[in-house]
PDB file of N, H, CA, C and O in Angstrom:
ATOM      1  N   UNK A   1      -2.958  14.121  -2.172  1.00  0.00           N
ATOM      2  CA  UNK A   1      -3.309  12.823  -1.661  1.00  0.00           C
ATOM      3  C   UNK A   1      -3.067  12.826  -0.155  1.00  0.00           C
ATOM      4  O   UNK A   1      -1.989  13.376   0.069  1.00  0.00           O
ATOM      5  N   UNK A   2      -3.764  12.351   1.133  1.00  0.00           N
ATOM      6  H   UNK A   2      -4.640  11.903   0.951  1.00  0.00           H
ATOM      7  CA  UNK A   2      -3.743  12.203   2.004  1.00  0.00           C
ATOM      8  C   UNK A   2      -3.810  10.460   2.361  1.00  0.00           C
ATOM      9  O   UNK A   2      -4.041   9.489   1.639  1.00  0.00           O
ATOM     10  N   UNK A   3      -3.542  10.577   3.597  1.00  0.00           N
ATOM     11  H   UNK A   3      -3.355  11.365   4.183  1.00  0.00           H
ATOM     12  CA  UNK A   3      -3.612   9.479   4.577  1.00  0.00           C
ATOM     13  C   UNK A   3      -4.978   8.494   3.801  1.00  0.00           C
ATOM     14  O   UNK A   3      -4.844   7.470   3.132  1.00  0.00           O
ATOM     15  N   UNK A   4      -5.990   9.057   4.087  1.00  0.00           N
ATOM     16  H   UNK A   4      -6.099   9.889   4.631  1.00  0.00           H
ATOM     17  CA  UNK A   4      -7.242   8.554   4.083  1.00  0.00           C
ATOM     18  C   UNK A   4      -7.668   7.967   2.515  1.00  0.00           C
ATOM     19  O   UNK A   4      -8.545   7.119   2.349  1.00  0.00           O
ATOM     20  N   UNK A   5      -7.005   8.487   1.592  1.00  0.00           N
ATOM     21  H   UNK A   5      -6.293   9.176   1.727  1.00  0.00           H
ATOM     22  CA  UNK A   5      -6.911   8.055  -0.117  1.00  0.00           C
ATOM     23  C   UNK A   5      -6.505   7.065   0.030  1.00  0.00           C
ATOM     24  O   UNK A   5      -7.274   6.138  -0.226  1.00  0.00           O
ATOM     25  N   UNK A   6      -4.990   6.693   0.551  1.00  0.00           N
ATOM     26  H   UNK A   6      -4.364   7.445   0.758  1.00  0.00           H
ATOM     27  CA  UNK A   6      -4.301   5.894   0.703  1.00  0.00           C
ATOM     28  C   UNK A   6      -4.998   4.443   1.015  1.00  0.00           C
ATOM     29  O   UNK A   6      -5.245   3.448   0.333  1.00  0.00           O
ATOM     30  N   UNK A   7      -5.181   4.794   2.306  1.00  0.00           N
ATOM     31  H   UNK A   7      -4.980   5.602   2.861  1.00  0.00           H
ATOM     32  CA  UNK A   7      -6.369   3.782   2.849  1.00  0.00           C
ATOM     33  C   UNK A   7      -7.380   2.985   1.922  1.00  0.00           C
ATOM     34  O   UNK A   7      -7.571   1.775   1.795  1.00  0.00           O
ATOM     35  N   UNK A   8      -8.091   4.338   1.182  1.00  0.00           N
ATOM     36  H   UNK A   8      -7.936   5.321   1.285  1.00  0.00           H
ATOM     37  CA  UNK A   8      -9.433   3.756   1.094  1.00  0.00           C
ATOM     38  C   UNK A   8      -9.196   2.939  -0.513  1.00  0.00           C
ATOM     39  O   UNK A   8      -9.981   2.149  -1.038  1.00  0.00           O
ATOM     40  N   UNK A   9      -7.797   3.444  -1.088  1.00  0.00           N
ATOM     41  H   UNK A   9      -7.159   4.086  -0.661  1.00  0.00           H
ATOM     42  CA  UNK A   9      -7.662   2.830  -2.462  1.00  0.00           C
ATOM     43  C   UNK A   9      -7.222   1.368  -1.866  1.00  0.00           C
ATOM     44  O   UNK A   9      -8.035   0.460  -2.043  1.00  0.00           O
ATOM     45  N   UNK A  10      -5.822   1.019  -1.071  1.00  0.00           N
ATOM     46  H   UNK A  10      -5.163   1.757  -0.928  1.00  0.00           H
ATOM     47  CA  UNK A  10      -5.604  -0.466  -0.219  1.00  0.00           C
ATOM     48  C   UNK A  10      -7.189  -1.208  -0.297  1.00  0.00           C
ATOM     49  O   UNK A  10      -7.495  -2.091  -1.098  1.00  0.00           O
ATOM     50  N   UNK A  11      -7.854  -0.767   0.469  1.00  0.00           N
ATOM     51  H   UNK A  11      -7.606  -0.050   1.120  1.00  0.00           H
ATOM     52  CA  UNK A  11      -8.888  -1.341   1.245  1.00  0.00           C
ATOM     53  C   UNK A  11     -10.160  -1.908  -0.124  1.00  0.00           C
ATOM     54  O   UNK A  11     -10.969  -2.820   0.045  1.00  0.00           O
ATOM     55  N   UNK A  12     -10.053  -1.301  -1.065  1.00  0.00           N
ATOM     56  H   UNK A  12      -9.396  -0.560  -1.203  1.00  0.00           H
ATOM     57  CA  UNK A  12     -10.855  -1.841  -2.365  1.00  0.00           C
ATOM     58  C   UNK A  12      -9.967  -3.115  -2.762  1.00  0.00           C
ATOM     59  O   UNK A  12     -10.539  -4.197  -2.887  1.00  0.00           O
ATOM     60  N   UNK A  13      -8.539  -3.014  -2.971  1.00  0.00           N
ATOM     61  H   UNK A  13      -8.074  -2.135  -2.869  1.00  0.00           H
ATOM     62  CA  UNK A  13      -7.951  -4.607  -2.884  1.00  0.00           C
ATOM     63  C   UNK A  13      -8.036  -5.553  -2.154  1.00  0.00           C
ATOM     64  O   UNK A  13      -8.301  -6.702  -2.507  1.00  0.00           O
ATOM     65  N   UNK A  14      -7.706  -4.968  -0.463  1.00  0.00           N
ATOM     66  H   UNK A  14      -7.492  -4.034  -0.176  1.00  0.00           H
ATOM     67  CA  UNK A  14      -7.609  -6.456   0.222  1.00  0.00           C
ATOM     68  C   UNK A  14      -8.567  -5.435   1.653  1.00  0.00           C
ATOM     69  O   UNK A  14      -8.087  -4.604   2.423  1.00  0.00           O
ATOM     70  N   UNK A  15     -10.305  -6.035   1.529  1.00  0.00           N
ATOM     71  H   UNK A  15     -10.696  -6.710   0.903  1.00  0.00           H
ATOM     72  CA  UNK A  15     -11.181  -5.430   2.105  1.00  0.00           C
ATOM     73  C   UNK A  15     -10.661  -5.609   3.692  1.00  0.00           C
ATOM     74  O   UNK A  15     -10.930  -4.845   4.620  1.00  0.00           O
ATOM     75  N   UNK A  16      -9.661  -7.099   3.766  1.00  0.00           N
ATOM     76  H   UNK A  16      -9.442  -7.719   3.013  1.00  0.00           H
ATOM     77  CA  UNK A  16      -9.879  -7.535   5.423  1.00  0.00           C
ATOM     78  C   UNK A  16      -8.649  -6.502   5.952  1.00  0.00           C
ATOM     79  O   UNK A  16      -8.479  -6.431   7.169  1.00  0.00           O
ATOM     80  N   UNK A  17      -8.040  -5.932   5.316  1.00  0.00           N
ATOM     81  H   UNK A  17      -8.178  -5.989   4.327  1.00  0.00           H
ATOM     82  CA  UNK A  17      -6.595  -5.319   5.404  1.00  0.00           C
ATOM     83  C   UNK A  17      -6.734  -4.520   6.763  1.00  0.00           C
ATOM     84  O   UNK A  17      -7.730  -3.872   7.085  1.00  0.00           O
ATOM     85  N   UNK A  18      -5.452  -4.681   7.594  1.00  0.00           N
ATOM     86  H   UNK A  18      -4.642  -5.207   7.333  1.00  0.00           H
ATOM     87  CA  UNK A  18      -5.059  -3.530   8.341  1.00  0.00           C
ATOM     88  C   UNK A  18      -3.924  -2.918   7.879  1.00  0.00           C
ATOM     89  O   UNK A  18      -2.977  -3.553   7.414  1.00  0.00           O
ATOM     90  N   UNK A  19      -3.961  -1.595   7.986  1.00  0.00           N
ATOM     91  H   UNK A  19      -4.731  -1.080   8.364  1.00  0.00           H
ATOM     92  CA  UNK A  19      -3.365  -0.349   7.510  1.00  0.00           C
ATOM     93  C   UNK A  19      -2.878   0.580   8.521  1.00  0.00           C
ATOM     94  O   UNK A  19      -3.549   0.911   9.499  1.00  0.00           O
ATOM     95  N   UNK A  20      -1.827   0.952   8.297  1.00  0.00           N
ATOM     96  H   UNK A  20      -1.282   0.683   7.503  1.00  0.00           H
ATOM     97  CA  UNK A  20      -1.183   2.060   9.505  1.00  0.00           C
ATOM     98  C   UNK A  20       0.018   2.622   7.720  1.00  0.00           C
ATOM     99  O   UNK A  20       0.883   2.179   6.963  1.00  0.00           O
ATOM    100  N   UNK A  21      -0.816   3.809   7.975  1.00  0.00           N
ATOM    101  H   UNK A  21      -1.518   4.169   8.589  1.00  0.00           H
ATOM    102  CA  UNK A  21       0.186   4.987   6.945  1.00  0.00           C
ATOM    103  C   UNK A  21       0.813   5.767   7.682  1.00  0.00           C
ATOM    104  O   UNK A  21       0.209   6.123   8.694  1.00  0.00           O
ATOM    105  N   UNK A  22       2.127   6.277   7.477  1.00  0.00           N
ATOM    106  H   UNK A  22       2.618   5.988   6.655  1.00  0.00           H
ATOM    107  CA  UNK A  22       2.713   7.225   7.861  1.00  0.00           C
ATOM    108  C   UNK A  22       3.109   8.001   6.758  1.00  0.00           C
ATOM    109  O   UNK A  22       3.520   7.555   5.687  1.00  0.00           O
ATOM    110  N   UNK A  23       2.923   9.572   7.166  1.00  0.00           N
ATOM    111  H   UNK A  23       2.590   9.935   8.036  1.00  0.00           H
ATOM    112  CA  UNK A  23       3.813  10.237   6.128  1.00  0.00           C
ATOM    113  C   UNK A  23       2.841  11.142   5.764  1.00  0.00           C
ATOM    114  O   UNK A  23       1.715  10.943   6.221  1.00  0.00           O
ATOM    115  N   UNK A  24       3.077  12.401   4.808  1.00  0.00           N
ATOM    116  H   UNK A  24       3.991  12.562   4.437  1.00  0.00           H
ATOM    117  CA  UNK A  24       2.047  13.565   4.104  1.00  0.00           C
ATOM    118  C   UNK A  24       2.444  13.856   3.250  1.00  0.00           C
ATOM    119  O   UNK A  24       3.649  13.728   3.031  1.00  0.00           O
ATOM    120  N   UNK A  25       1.389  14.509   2.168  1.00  0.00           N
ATOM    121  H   UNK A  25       0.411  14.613   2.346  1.00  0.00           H
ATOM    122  CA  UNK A  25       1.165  15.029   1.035  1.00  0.00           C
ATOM    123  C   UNK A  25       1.943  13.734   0.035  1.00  0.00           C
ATOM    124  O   UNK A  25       1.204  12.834  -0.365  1.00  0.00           O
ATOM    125  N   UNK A  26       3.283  13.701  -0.296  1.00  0.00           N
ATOM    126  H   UNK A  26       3.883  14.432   0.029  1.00  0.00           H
ATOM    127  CA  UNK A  26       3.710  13.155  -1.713  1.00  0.00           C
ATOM    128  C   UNK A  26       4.205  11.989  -0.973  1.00  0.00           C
ATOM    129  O   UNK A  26       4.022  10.899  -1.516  1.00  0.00           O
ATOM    130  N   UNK A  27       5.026  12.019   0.600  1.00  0.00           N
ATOM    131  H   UNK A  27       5.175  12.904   1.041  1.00  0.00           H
ATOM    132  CA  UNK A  27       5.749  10.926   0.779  1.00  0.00           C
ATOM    133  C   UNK A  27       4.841   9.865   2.202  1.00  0.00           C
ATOM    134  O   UNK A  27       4.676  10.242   3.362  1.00  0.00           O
ATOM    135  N   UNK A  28       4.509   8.865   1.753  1.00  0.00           N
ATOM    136  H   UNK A  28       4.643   8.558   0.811  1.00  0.00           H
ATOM    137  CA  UNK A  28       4.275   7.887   2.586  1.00  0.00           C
ATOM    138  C   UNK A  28       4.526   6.622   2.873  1.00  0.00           C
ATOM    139  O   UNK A  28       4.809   5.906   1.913  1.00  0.00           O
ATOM    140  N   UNK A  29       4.505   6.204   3.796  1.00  0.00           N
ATOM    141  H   UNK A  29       4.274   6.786   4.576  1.00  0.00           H
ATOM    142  CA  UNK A  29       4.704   4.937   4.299  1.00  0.00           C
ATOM    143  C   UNK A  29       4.028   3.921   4.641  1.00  0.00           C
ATOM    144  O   UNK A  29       3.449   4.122   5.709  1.00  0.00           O
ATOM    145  N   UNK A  30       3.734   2.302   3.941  1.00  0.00           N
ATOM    146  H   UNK A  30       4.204   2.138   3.074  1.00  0.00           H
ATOM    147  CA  UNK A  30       2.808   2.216   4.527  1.00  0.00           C
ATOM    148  C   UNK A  30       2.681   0.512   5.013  1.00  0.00           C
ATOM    149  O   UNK A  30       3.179  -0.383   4.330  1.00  0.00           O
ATOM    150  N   UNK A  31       1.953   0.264   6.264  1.00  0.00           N
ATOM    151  H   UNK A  31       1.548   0.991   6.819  1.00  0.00           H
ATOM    152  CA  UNK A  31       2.396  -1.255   6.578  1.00  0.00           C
ATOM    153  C   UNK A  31       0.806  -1.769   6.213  1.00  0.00           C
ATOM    154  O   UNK A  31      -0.190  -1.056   6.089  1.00  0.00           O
ATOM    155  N   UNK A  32       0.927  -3.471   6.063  1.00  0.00           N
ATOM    156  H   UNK A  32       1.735  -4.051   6.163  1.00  0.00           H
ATOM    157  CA  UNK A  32      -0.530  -3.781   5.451  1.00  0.00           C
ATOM    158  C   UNK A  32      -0.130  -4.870   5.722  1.00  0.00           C
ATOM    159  O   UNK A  32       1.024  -5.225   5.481  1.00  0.00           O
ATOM    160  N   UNK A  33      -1.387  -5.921   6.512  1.00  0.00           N
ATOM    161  H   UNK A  33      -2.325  -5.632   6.708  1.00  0.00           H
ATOM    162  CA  UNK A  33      -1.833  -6.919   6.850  1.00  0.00           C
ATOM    163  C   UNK A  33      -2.818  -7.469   6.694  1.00  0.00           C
ATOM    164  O   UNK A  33      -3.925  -7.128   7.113  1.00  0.00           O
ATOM    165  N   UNK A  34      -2.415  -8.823   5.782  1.00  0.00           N
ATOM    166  H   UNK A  34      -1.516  -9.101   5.442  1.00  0.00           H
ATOM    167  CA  UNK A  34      -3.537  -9.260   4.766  1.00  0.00           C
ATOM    168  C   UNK A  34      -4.001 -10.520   4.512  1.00  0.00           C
ATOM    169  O   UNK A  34      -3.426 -10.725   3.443  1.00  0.00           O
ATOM    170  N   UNK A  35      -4.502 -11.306   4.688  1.00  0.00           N
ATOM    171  H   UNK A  35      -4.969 -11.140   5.556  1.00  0.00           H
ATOM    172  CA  UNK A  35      -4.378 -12.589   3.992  1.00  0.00           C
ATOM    173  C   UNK A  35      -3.946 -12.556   2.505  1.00  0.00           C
ATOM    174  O   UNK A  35      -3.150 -13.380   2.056  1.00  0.00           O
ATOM    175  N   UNK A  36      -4.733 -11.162   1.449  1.00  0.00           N
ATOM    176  H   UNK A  36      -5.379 -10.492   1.815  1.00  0.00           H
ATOM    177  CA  UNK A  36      -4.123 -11.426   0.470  1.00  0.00           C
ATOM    178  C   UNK A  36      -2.782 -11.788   0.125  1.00  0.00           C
ATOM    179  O   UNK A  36      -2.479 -12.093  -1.028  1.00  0.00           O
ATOM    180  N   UNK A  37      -1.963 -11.767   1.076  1.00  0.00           N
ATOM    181  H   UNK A  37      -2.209 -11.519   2.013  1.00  0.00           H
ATOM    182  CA  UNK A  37      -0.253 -11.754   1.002  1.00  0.00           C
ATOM    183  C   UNK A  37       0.365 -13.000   1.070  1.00  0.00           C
ATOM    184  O   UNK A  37       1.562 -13.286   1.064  1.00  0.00           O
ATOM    185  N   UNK A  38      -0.876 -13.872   1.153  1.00  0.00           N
ATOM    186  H   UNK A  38      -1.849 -13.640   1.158  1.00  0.00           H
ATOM    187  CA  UNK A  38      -0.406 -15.765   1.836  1.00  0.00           C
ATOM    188  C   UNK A  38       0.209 -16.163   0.429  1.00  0.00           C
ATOM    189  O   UNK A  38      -0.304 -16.063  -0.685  1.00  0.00           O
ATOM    190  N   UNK A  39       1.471 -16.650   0.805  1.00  0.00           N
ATOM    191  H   UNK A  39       1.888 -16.731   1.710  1.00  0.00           H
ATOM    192  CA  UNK A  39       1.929 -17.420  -0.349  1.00  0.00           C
ATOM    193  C   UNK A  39       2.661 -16.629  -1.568  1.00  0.00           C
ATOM    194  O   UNK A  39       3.185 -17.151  -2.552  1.00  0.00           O
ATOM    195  N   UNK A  40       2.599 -15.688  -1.362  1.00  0.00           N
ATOM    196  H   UNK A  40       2.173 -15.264  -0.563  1.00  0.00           H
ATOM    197  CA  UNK A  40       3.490 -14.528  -2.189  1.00  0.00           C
ATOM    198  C   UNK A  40       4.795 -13.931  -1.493  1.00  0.00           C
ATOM    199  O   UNK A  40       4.945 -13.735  -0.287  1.00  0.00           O
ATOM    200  N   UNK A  41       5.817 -13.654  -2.646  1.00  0.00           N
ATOM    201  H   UNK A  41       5.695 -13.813  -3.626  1.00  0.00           H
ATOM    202  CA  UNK A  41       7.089 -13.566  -1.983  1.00  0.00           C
ATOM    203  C   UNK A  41       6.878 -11.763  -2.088  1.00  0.00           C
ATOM    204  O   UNK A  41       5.979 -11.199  -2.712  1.00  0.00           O
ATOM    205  N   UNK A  42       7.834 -11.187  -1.394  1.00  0.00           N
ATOM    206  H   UNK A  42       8.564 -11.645  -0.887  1.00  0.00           H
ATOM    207  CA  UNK A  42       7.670  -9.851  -0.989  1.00  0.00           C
ATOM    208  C   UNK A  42       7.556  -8.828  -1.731  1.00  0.00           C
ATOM    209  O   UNK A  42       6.840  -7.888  -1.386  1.00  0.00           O
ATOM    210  N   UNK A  43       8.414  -8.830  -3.176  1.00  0.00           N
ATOM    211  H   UNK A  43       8.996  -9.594  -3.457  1.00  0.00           H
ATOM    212  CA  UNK A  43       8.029  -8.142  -4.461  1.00  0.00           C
ATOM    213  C   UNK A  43       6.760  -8.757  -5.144  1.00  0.00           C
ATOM    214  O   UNK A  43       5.949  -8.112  -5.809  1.00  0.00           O
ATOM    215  N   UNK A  44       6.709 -10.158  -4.871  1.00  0.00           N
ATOM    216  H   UNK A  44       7.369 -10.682  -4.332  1.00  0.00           H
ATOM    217  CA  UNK A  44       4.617 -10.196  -5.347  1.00  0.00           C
ATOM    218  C   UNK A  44       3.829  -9.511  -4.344  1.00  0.00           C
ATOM    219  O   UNK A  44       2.617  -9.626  -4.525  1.00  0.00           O
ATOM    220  N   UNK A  45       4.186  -8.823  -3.324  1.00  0.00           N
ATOM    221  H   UNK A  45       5.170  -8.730  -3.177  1.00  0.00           H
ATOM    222  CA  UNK A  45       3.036  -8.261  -2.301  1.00  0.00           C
ATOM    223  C   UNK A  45       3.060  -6.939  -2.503  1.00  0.00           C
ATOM    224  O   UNK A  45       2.095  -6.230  -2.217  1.00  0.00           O
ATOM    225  N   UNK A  46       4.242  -6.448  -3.053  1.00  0.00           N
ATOM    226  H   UNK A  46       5.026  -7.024  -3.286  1.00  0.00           H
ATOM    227  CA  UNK A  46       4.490  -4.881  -2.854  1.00  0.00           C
ATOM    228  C   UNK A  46       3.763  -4.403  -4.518  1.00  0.00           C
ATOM    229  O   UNK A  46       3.100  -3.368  -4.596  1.00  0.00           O
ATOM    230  N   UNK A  47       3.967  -5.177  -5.591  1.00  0.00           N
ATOM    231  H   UNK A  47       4.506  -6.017  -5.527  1.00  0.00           H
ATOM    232  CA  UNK A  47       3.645  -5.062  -6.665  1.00  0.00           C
ATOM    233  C   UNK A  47       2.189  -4.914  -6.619  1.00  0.00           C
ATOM    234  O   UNK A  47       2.014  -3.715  -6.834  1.00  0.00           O
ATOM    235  N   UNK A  48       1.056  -5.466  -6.460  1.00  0.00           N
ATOM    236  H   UNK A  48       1.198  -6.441  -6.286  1.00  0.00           H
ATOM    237  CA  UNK A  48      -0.357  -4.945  -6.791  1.00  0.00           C
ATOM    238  C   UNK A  48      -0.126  -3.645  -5.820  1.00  0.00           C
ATOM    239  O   UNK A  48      -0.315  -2.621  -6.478  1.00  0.00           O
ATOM    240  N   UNK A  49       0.103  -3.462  -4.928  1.00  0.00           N
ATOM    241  H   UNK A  49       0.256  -4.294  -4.394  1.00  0.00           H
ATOM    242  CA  UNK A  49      -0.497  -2.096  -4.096  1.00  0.00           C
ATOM    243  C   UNK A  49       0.227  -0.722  -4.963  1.00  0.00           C
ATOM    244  O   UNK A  49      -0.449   0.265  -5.252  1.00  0.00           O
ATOM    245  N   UNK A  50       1.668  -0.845  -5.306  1.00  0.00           N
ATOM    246  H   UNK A  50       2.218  -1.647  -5.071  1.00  0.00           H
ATOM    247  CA  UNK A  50       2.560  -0.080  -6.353  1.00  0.00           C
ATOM    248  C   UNK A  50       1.542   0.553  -7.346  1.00  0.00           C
ATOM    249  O   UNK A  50       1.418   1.704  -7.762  1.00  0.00           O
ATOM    250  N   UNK A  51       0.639  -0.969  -7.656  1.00  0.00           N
ATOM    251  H   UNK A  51       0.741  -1.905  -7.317  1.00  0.00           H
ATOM    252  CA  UNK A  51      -0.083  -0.565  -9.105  1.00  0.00           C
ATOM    253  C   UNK A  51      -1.242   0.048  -8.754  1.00  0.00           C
ATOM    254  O   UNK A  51      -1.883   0.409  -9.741  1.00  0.00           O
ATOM    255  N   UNK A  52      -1.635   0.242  -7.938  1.00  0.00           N
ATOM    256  H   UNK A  52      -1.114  -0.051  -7.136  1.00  0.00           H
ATOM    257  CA  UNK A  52      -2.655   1.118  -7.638  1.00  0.00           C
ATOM    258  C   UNK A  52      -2.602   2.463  -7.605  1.00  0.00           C
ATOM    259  O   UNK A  52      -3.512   3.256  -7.846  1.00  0.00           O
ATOM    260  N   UNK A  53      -1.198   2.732  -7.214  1.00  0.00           N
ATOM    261  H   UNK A  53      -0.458   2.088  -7.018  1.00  0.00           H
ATOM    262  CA  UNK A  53      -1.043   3.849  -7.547  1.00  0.00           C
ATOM    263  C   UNK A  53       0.136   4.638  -8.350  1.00  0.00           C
ATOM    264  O   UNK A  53       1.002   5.459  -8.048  1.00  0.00           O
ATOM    265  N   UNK A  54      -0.331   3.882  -9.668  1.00  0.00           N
ATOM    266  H   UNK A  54      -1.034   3.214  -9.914  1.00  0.00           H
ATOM    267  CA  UNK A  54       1.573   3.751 -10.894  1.00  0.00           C
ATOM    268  C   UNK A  54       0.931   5.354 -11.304  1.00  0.00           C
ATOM    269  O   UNK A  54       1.692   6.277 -11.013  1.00  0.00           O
ATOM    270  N   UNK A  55      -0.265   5.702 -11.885  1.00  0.00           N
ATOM    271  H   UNK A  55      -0.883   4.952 -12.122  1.00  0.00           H
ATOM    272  CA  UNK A  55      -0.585   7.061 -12.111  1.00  0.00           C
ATOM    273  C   UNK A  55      -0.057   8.172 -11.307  1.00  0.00           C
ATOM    274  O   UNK A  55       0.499   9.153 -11.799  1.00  0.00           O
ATOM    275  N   UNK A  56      -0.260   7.974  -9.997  1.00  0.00           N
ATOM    276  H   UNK A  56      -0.713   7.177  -9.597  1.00  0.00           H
ATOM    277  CA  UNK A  56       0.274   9.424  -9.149  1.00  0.00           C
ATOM    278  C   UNK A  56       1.887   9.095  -9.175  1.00  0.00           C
ATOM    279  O   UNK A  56       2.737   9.934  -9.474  1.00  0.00           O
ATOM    280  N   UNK A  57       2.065   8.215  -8.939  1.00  0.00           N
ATOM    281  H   UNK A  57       1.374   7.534  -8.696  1.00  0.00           H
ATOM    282  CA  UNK A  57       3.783   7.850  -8.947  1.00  0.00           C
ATOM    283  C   UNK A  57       4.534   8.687 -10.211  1.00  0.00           C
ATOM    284  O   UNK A  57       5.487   9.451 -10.061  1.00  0.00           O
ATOM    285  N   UNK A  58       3.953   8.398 -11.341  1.00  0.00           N
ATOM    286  H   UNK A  58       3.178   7.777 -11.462  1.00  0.00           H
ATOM    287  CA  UNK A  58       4.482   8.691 -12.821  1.00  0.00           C
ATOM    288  C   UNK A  58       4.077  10.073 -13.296  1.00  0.00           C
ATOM    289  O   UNK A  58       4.571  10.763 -14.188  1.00  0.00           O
ATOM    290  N   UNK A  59       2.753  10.382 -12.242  1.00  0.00           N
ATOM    291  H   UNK A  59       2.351   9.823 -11.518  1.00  0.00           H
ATOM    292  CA  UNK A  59       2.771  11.977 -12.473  1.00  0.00           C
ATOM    293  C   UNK A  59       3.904  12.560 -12.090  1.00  0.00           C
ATOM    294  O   UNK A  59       4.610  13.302 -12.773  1.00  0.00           O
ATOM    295  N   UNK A  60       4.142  12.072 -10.521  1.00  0.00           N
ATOM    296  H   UNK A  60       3.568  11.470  -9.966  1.00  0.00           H
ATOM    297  CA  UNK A  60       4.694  12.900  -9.262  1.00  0.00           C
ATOM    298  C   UNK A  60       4.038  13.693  -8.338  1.00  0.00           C
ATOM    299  O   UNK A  60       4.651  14.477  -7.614  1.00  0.00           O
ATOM    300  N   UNK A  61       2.551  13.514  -8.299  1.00  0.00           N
ATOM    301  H   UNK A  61       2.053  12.877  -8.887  1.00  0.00           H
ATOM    302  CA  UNK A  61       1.882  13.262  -7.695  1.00  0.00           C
ATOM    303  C   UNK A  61       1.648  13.390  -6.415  1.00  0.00           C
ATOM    304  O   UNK A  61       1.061  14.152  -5.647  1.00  0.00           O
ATOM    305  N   UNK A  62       2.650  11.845  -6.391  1.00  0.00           N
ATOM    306  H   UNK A  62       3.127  11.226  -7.015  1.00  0.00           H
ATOM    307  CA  UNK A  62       3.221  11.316  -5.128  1.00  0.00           C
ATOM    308  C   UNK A  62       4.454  10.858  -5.887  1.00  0.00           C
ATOM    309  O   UNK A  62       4.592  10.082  -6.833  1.00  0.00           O
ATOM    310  N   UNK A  63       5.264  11.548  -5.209  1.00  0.00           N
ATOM    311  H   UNK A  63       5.152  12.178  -4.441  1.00  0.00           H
ATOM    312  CA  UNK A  63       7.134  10.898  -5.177  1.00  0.00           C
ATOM    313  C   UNK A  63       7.495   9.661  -4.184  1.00  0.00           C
ATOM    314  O   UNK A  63       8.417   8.979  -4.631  1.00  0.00           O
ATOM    315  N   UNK A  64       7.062   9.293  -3.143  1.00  0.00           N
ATOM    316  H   UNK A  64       6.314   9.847  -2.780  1.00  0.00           H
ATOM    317  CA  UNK A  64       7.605   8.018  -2.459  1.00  0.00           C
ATOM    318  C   UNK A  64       6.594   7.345  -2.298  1.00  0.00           C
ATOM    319  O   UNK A  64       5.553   8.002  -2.269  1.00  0.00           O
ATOM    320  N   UNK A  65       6.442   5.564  -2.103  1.00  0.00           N
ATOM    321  H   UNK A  65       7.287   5.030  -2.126  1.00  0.00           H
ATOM    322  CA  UNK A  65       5.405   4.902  -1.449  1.00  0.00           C
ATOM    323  C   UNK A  65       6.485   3.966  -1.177  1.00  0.00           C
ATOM    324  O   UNK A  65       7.397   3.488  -1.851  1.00  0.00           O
ATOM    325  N   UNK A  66       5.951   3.823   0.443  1.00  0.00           N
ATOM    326  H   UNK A  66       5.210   4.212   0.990  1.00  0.00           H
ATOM    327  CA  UNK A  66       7.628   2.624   0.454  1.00  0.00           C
ATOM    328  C   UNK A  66       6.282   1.791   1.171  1.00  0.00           C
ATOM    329  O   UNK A  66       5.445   2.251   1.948  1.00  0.00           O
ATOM    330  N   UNK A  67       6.406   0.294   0.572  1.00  0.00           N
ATOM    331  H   UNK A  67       7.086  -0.080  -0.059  1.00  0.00           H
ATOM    332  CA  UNK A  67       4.789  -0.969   0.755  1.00  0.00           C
ATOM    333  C   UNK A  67       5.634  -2.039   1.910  1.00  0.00           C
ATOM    334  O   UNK A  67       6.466  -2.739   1.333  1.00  0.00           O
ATOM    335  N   UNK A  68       5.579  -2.193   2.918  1.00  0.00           N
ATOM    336  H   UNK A  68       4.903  -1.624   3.387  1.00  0.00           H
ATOM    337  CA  UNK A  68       5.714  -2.960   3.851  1.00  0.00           C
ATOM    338  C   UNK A  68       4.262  -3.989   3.777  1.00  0.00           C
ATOM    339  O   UNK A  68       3.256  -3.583   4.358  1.00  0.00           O
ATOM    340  N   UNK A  69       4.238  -4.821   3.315  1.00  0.00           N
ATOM    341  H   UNK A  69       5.055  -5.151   2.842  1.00  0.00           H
ATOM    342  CA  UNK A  69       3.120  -6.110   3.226  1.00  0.00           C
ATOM    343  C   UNK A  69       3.219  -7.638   3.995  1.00  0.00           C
ATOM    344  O   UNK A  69       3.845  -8.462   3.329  1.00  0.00           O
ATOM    345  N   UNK A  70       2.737  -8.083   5.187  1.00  0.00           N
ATOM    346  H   UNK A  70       2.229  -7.413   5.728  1.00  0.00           H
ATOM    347  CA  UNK A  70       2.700  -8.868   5.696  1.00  0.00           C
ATOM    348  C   UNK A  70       1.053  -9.798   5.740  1.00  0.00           C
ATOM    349  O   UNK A  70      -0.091  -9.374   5.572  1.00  0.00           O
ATOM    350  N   UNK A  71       1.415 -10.774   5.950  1.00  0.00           N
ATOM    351  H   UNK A  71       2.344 -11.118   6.086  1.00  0.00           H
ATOM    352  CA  UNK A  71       0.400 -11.649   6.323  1.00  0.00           C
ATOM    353  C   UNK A  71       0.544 -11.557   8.260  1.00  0.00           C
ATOM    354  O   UNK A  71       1.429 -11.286   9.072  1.00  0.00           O
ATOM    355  N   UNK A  72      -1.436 -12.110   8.303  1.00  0.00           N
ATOM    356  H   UNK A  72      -2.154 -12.330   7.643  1.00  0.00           H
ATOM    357  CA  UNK A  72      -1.530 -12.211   9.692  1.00  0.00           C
ATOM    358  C   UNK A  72      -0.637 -13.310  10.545  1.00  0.00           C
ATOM    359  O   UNK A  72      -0.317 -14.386  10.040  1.00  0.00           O
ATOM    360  N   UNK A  73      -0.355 -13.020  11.572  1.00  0.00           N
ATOM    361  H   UNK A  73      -0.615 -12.146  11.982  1.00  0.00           H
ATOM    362  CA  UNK A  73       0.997 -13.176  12.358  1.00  0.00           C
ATOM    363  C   UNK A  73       2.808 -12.903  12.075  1.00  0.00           C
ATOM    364  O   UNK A  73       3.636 -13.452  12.801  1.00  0.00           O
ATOM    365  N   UNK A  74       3.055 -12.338  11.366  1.00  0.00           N
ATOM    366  H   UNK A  74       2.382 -11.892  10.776  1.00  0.00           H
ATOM    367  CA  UNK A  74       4.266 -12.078  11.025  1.00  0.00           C
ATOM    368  C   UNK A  74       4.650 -10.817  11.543  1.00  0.00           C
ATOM    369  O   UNK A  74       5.780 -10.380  11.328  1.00  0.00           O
TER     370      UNK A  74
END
């Protein structure tokens, strides 16, 4: 899995999203700015993106995704 997977799986959830990943192969990092995030507390924001990728997680796949999720201006 690369950078650009990462991205392009986010970006089928929340199309308006900005994205900045850090990190390679298994471990990444990743910040996301969304409207989808209005009104949700921080484990409701981190939870859909998690689930996008519970398969590679539970393979091992990918071993880390740490979800930093904000709304615009924060």
């Amino acid at each position: 899995m690369d950078k650009g997977d990462v991205i392009e799986r986010i970006k089928e959830l929340c199309p308006d999203a900005e994205i900045d990943v850090r990190g390679a192969d298994c471990h990444f990092e990743v910040t996301i700015v969304s409207e989808f995030f209005r009104g949700k507390r921080s484990l409701q924001r981190q939870q859909p993106i998690l689930a996008l990728f519970s398969q590679e997680l539970g393979s091992g796949q990918l071993h880390a995704l740490s979800v930093k999720a904000k709304v615009p201006g924060e």
